[in-house]
C-alpha positions as a Markdown table, in Angstrom:
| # | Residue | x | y | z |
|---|---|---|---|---|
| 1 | Unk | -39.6 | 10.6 | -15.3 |
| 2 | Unk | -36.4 | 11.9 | -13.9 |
| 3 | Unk | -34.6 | 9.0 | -15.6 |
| 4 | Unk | -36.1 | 9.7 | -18.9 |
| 5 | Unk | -35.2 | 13.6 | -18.4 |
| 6 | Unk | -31.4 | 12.5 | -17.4 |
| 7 | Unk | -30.8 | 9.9 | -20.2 |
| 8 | Unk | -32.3 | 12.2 | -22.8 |
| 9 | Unk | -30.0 | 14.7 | -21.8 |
| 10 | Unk | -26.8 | 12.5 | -22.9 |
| 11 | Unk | -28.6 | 11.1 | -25.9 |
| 12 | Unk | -28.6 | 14.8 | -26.9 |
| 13 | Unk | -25.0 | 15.1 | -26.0 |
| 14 | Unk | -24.0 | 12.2 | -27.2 |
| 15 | Unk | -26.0 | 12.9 | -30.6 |
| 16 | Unk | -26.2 | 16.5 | -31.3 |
| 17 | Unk | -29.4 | 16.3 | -32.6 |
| 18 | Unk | -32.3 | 14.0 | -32.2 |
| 19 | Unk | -36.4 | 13.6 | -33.0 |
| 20 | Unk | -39.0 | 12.8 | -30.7 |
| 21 | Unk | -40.3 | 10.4 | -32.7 |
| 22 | Unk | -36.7 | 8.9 | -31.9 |
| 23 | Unk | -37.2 | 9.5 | -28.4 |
| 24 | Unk | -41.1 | 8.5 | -28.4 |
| 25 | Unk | -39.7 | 4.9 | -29.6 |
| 26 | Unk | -36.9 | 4.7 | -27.2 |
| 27 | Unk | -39.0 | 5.6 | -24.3 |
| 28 | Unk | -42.0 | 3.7 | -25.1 |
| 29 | Unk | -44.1 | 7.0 | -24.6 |
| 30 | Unk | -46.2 | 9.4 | -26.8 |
| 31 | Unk | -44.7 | 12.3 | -28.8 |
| 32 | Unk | -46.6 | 14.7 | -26.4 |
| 33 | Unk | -44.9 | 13.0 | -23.5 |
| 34 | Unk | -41.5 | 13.9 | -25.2 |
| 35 | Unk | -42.5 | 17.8 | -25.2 |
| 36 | Unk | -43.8 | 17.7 | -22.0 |
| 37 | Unk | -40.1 | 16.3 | -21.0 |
| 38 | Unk | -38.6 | 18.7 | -23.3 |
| 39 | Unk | -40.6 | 21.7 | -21.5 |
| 40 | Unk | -39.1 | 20.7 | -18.2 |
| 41 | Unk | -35.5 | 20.4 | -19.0 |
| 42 | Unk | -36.0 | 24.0 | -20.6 |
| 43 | Unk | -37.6 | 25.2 | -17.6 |
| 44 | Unk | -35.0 | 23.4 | -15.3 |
| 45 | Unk | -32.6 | 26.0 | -17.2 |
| 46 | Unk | -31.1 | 23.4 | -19.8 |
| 47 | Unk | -30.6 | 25.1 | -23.1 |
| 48 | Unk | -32.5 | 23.0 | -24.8 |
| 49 | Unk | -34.4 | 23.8 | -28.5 |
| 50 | Unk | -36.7 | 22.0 | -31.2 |
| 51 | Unk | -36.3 | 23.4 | -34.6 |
| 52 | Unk | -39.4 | 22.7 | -37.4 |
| 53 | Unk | -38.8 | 21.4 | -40.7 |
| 54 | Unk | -36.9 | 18.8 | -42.6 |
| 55 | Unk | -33.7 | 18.5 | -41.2 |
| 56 | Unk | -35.0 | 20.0 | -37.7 |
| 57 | Unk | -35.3 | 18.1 | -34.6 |
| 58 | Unk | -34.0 | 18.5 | -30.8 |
| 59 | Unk | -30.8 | 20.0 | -30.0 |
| 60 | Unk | -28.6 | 21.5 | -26.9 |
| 61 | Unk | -26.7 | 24.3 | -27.4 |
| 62 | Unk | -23.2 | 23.6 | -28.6 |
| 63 | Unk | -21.4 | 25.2 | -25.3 |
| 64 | Unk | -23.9 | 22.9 | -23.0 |
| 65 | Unk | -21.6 | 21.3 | -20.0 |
| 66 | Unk | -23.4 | 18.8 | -16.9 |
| 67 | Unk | -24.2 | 20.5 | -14.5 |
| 68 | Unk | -23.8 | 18.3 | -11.3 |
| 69 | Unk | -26.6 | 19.7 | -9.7 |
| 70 | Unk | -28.6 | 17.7 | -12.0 |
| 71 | Unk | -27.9 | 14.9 | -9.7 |
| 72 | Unk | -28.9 | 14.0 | -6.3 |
| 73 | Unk | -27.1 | 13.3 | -3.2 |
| 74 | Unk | -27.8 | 9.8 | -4.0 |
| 75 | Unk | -27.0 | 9.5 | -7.5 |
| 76 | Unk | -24.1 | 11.2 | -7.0 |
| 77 | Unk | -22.9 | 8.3 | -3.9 |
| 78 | Unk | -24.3 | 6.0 | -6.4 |
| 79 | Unk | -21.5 | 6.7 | -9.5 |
| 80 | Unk | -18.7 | 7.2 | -7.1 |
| 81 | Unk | -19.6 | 3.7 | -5.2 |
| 82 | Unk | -20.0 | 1.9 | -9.1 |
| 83 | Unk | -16.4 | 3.5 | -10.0 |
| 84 | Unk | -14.8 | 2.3 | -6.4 |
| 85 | Unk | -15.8 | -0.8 | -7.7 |
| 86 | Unk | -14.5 | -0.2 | -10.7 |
| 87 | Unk | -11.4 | 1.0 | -9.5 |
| 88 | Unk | -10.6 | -2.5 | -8.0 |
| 89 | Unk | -9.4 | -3.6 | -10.7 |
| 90 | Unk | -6.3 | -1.7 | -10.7 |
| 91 | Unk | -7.1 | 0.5 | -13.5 |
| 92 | Unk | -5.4 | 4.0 | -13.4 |
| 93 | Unk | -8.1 | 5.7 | -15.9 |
| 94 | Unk | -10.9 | 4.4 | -13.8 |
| 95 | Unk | -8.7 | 5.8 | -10.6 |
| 96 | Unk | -8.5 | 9.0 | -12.8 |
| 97 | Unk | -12.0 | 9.6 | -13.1 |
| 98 | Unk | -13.0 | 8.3 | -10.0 |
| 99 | Unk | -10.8 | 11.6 | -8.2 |
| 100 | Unk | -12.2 | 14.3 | -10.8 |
| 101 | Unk | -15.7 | 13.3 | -9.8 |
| 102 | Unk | -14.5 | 12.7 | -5.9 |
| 103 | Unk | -13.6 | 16.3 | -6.3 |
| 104 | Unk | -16.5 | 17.6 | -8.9 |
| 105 | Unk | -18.8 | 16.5 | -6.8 |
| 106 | Unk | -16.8 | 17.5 | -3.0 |
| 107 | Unk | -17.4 | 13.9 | -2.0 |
| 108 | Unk | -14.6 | 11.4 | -0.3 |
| 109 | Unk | -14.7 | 7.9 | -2.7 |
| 110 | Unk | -15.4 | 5.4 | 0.0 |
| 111 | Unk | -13.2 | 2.5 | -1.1 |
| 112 | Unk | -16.4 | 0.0 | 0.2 |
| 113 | Unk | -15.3 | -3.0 | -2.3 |
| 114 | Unk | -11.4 | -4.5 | -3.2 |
| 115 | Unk | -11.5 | -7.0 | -5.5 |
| 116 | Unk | -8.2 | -9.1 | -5.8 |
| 117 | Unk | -6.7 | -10.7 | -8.3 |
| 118 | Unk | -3.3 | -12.5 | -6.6 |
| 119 | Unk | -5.4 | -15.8 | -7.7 |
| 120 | Unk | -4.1 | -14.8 | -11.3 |
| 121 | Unk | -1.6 | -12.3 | -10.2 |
| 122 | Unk | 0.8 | -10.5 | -12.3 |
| 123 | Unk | 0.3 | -13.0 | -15.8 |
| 124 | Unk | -2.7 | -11.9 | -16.7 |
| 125 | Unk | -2.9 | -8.3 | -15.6 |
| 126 | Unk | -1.2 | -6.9 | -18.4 |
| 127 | Unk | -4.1 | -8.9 | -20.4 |
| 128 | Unk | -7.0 | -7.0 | -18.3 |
| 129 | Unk | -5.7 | -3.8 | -19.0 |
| 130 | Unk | -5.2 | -4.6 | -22.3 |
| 131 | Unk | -8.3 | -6.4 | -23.2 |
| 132 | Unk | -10.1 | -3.4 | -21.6 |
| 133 | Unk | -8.3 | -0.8 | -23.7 |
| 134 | Unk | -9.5 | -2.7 | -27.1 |
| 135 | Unk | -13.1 | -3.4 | -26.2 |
| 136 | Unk | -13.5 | 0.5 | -24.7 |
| 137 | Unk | -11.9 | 1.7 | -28.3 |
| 138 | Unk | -13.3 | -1.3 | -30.5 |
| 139 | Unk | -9.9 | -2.2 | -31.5 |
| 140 | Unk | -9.0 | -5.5 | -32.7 |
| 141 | Unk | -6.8 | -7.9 | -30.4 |
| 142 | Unk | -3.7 | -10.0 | -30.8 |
| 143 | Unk | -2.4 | -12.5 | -28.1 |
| 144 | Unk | -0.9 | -16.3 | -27.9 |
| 145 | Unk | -3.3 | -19.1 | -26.5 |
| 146 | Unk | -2.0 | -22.0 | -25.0 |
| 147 | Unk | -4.4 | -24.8 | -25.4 |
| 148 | Unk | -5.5 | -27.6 | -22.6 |
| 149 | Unk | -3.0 | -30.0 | -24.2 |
| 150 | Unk | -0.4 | -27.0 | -24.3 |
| 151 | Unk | -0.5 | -26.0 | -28.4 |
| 152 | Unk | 0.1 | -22.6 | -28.9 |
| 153 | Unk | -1.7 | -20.3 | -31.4 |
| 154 | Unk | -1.6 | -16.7 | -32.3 |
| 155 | Unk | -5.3 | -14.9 | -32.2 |
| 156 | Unk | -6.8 | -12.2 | -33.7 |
| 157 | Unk | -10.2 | -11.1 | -32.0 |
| 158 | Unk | -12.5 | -8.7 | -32.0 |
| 159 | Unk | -13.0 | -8.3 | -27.9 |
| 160 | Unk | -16.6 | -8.0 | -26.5 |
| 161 | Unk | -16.3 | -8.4 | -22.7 |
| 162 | Unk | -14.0 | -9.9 | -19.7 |
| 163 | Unk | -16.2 | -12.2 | -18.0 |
| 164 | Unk | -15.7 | -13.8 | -14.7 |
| 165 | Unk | -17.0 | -17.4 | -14.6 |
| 166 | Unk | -16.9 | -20.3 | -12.4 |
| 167 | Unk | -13.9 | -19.2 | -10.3 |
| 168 | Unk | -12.2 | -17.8 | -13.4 |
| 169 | Unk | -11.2 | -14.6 | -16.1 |
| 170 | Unk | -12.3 | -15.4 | -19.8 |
| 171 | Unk | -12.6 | -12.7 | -22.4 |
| 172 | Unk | -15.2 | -13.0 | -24.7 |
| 173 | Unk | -14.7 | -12.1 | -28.2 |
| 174 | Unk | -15.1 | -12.2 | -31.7 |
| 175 | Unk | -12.4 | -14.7 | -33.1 |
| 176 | Unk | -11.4 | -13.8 | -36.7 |
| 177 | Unk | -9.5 | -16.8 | -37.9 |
| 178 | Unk | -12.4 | -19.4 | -36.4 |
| 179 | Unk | -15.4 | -16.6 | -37.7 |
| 180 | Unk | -16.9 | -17.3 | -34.3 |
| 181 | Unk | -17.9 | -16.3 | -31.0 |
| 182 | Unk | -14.7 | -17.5 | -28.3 |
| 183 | Unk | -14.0 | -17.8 | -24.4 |
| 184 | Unk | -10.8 | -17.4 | -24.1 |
| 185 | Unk | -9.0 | -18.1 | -20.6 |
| 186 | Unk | -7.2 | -14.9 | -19.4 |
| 187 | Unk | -4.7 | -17.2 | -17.2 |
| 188 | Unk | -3.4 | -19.0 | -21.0 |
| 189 | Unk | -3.3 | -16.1 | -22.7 |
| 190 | Unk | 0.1 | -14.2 | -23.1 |
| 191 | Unk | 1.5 | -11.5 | -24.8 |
| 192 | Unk | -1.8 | -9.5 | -25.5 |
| 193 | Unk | -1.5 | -6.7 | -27.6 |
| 194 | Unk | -4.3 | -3.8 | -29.2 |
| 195 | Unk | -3.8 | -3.2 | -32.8 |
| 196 | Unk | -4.7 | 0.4 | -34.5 |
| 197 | Unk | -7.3 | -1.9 | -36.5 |
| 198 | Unk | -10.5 | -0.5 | -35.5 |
| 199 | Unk | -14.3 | -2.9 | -35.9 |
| 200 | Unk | -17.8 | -2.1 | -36.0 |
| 201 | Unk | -20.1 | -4.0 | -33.3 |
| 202 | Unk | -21.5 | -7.2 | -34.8 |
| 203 | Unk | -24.8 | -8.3 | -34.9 |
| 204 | Unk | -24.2 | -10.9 | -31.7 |
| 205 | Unk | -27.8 | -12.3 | -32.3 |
| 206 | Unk | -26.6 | -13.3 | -35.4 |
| 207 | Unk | -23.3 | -15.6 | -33.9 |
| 208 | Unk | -23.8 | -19.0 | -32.1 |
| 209 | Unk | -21.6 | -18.9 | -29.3 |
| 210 | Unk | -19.1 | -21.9 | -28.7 |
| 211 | Unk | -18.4 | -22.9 | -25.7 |
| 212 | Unk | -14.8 | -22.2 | -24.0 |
| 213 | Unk | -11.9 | -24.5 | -25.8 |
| 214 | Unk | -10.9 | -26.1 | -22.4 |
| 215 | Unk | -14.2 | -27.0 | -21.7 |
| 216 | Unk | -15.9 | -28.4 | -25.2 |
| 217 | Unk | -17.3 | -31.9 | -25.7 |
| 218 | Unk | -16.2 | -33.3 | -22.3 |
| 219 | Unk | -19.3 | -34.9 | -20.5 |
| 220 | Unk | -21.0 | -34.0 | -17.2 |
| 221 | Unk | -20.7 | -36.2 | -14.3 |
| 222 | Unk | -22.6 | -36.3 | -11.4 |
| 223 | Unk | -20.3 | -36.8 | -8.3 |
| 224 | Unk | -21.2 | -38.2 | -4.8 |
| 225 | Unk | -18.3 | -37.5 | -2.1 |
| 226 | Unk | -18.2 | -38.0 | 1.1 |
| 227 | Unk | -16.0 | -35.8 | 2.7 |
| 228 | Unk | -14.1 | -35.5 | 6.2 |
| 229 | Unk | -14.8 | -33.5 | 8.9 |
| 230 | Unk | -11.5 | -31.8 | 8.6 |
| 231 | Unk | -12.0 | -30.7 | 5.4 |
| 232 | Unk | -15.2 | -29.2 | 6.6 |
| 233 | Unk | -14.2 | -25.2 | 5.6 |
| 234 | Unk | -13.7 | -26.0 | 1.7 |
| 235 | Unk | -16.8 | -27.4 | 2.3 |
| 236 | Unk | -18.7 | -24.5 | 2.8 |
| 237 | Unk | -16.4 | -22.8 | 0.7 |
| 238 | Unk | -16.7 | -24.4 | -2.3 |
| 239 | Unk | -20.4 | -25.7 | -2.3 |
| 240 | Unk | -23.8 | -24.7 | -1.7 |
| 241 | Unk | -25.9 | -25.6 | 0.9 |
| 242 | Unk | -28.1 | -27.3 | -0.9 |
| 243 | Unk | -25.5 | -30.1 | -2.0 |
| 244 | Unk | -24.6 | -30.9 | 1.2 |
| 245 | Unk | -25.7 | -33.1 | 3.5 |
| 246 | Unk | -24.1 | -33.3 | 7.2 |
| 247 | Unk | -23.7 | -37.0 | 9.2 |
| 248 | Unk | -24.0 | -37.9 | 12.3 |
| 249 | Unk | -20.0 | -38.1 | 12.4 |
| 250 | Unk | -19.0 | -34.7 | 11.4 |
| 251 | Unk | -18.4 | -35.7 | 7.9 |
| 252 | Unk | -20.1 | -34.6 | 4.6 |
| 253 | Unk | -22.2 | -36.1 | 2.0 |
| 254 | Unk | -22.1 | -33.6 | -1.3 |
| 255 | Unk | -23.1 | -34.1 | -4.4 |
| 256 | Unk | -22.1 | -31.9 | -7.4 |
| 257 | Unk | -22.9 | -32.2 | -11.5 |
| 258 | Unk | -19.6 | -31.0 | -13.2 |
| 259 | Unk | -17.8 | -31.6 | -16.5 |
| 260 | Unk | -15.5 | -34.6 | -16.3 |
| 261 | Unk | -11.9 | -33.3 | -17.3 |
| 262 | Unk | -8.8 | -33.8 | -15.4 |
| 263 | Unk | -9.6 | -31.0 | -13.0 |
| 264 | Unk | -11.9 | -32.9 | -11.2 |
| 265 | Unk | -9.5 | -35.9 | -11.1 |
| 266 | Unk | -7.0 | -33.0 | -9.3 |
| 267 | Unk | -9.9 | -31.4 | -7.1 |
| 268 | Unk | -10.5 | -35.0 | -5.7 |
| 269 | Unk | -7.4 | -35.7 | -5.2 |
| 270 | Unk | -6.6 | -32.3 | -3.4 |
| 271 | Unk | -8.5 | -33.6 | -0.6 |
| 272 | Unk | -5.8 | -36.5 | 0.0 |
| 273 | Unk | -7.2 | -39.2 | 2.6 |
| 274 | Unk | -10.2 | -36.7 | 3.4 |
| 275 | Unk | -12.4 | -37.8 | 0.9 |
| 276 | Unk | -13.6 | -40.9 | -0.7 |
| 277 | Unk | -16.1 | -41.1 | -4.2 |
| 278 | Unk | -19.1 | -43.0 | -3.2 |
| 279 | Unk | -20.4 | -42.6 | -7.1 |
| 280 | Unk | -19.9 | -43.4 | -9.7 |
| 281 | Unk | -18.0 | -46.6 | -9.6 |
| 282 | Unk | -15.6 | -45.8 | -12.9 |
| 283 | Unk | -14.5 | -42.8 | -10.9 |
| 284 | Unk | -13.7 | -44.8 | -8.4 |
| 285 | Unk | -11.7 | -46.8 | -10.3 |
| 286 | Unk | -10.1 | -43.8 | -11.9 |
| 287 | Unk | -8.7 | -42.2 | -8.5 |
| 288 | Unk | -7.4 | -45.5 | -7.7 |
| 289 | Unk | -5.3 | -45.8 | -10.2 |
| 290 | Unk | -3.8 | -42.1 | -9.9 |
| 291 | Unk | -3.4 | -43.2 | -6.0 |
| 292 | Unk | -1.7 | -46.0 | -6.5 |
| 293 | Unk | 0.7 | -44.0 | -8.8 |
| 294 | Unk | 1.4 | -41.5 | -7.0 |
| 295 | Unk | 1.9 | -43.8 | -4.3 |
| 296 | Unk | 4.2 | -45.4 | -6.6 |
| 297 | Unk | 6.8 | -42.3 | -6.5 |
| 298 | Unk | 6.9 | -42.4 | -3.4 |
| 299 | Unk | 8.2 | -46.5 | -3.0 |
């Protein structure tokens, strides 16, 4: 109940007015519960009124400010700890509101997660903050995209969330030239900017989503390695424990279904004479040849 007494307090501030039919449909709860709900926020001393007739309904008064006492202790912890999080992602409006509520609510923000982006680093921070600003504000988005083969093409999009996936920034958007729902890698994209063009949410029910550009049409493989001892702490860092099986000698069996691009060519190959593809036998053949090549430099 106090949820439902909390989040109808910002629906009225967010909405001015509202019904409690409205709110009997949102809630999934009787008319009658409504009142009930509405009784207690009056009697919790939130200036709260109903008004009869045809354009009538539920209302605050206009002056109404949160009062923090309308939290507890532990909700309280609770927003500072989501906006710490937050905060790790080098934001300074999130750092902003993070030290009004520190001090609204005369509690320290304990800084118990740092999230780092050096992975990415400097290229593609300019597109975070960027790609924040214009999905906050529902602005449109301009930016240059380097494809996998290196072409270069301006975008406009309609941004809809940064996603982090498989060890990697995408923003997800509404592309306007393709009509279409895009992934967009946030380490290919450069020069972001956020237009004054404002959008309306779509309908994202109504868009099929395609698949990253990098990644689309390229088969899955299923890869069996076996993998030296030495190598045995990417090992745990890069696998699960269910695709691994250990040998009597220290070394690794793993086994691992990814898309076959020329990043798993590269992660194989990052292991140098630590590893060797048990399966399948045309990958086999395909490291060889990049072996003997690169040997071939070396000559």
């Amino acid at each position: 109940m106090q949820n439902r007494l909390f989040e109808i307090i910002y629906i009225l501030l967010n909405q001015k007015s509202t019904t409690a039919r409205e709110l009997a449909e949102r809630f999934e709860v009787s008319q009658r519960t409504i009142y009930r709900d509405i009784d207690a926020l009056s009697l919790a001393g939130i200036p709260v009124y109903t008004e009869k007739g045809k354009n009538g309904g539920i209302s605050l008064l206009p002056d109404f400010v949160l009062n923090k006492s309308l939290l507890s202790e532990k909700e309280q912890q609770e927003i500072l700890s989501a906006l710490q999080g937050l905060a790790s992602v080098k934001t300074d409006e999130t750092k902003e509101v993070l030290g009004k509520l520190s001090t609204f609510f005369k509690k320290p923000a304990v800084p118990w997660m740092e999230v780092d982006f050096s992975d990415w680093g400097w290229r593609t921070s300019g597109a975070f903050a960027a790609f924040k600003t214009a999905i906050m504000e529902k602005r449109v988005a301009e930016f240059d995209y380097y494809s996998t083969y290196g072409e270069k093409t301006r975008r406009r999009v309609e941004p809809i969330q940064l996603w982090f996936k498989s060890r990697a920034w995408y923003i997800r958007c509404f592309d306007l030239d393709k009509n279409d729902l895009r992934l967009f890698k946030l380490t290919r994209v450069k020069n972001p900017a956020v237009t004054d063009e404002h959008f309306t949410e779509r309908d994202l029910l109504a868009v099929k989503p395609t698949p990253p550009e990098h990644s689309r049409h390229k088969p899955d493989v299923t890869l069996k390695v076996k993998i030296a001892r030495e190598m045995t702490y990417r090992v745990y860092d890069e696998f699960d424990e269910d695709n691994v099986e250990k040998q009597p000698d220290g070394s690794y069996i793993v086994a691992v279904t990814w898309q076959e691009d020329a990043w798993v060519y590269g992660w194989i190959l990052s292991f140098g004479e630590y590893i060797e593809v048990l399966e399948p036998d045309y990958i086999r053949g395909i490291i060889r040849e990049k072996a003997k090549k690169i040997a071939g430099k070396y000559l």
